[in-house]
C-alpha positions in Angstrom: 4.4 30.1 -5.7 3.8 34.1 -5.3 6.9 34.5 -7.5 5.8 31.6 -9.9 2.7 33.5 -10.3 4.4 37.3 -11.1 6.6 35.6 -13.6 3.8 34.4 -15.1 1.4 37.3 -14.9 4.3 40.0 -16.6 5.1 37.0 -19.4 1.4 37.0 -20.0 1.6 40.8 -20.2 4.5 40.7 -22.6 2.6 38.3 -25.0 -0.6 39.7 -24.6 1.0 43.5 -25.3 2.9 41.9 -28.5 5.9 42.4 -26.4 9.1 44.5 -28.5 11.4 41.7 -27.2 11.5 38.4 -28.4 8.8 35.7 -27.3 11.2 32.5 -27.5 9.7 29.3 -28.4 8.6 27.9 -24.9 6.4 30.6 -24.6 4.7 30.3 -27.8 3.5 26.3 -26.6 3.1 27.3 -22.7 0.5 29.7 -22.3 1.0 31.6 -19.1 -2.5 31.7 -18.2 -2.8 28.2 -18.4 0.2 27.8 -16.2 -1.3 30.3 -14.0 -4.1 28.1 -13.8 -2.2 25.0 -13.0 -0.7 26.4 -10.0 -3.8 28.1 -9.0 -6.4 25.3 -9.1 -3.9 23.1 -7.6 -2.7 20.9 -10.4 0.6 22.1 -10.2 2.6 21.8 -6.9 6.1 23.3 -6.0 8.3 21.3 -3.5 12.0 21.1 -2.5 14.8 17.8 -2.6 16.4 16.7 -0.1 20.5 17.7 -0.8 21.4 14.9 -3.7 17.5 14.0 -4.8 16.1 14.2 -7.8 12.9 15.8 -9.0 11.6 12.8 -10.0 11.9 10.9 -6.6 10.8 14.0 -4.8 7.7 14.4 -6.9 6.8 10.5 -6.7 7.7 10.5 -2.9 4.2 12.7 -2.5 2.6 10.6 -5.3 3.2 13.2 -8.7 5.4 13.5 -11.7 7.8 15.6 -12.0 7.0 18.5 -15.0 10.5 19.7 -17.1 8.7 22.5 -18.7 8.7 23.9 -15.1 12.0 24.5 -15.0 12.1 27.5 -17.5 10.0 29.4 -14.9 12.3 28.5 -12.0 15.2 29.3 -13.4 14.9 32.7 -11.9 16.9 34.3 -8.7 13.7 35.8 -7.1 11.6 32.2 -7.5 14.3 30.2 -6.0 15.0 32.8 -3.5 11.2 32.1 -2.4 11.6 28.6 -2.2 15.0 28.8 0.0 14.5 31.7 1.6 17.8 31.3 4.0 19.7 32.1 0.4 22.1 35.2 0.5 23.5 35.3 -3.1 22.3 34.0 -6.8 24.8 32.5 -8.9 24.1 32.2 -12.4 27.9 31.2 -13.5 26.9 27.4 -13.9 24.8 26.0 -16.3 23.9 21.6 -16.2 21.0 19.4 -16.4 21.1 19.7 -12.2 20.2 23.6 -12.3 18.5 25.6 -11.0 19.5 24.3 -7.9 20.6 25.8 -4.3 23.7 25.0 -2.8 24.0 24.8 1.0 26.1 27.8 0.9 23.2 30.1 1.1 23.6 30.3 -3.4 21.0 29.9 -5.5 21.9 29.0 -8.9 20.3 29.3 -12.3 21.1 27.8 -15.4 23.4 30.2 -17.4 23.0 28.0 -20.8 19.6 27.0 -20.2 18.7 26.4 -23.9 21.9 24.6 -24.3 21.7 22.7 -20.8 18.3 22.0 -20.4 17.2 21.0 -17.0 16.4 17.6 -16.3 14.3 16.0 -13.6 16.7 13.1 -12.9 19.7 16.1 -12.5 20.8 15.9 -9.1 24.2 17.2 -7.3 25.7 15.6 -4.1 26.0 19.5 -3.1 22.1 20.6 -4.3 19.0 21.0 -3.6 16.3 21.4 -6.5 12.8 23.3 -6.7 10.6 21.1 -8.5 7.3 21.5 -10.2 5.0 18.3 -9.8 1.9 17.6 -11.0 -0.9 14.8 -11.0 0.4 12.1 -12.9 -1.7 11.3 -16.4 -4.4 8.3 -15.6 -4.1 9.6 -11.5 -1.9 9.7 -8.5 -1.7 5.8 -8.9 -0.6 5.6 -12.4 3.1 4.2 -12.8 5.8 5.3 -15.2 6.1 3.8 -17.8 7.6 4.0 -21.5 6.1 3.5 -25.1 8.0 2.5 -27.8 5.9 4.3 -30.8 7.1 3.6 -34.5 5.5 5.9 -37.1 6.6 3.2 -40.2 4.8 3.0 -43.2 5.7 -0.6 -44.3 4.6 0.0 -47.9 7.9 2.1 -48.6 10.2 0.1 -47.2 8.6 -3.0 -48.4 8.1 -2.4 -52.2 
């Protein structure tokens, strides 16, 4: 998480400095303090797959959801060098809904395309292992997943 957090801190940095670069969209809707937070306080959890696991079952295996917007912070060589620390190179030739990932090669991989490829928390390789970021699911640690159909209709104008 010490690498979670320095990504964070020099983004925060950047946006607070009104950064010369471009602040891309994620970062305008995830404030890095409030990331910060998260990981600090404990809401926010980091753990590694098994080879061939997905995010989601390794998050809900200790009880927490899996968090996609985790991913854009990840998706870094010196995080996931953190996480595996027995990693010897960084790949970042591959792009998939399974990256960032490492590969039992002693590679870590990032996402080359990751705007294009987003990463998903059911991506899993046979060859991989993921870094996930779980948190507390929404209604507690017991809550289940579950999916809402929600229809924003107006019968009026269809109905006329």
């Amino acid at each position: 998480a010490d690498q979670v957090i320095k990504v964070l801190e020099e983004k925060e940095k950047k946006v607070r400095g009104g950064d010369k670069g471009q602040v891309n969209d994620w970062w305008s809707t995830h404030n890095p303090i409030a990331l910060m937070h998260d990981v600090q306080e404990g809401r926010t959890h980091f753990l590694t797959t098994r080879r061939a696991q997905s995010c989601f079952d390794a998050c809900a295996e200790v009880g927490l959801a899996c968090q996609r917007h985790w991913f854009d912070v990840l998706n870094l060589c010196g995080v996931l060098r953190e996480a595996f620390p027995e990693a010897k190179t960084c790949s970042g030739l591959y792009f998939g809904r399974d990256l960032p990932a490492y590969r039992e090669d002693q590679t870590v991989l990032t996402n080359k395309l990751p705007r294009t490829w987003a990463a998903s928390c059911g991506g899993k390789h046979e060859k991989t292992r993921r870094l996930c970021g779980c948190a507390v699911r929404k209604g507690g640690a017991s809550a289940r997943r579950t999916f809402h159909t929600v229809y924003n209709v107006q019968a009026s104008k269809y109905f006329e």
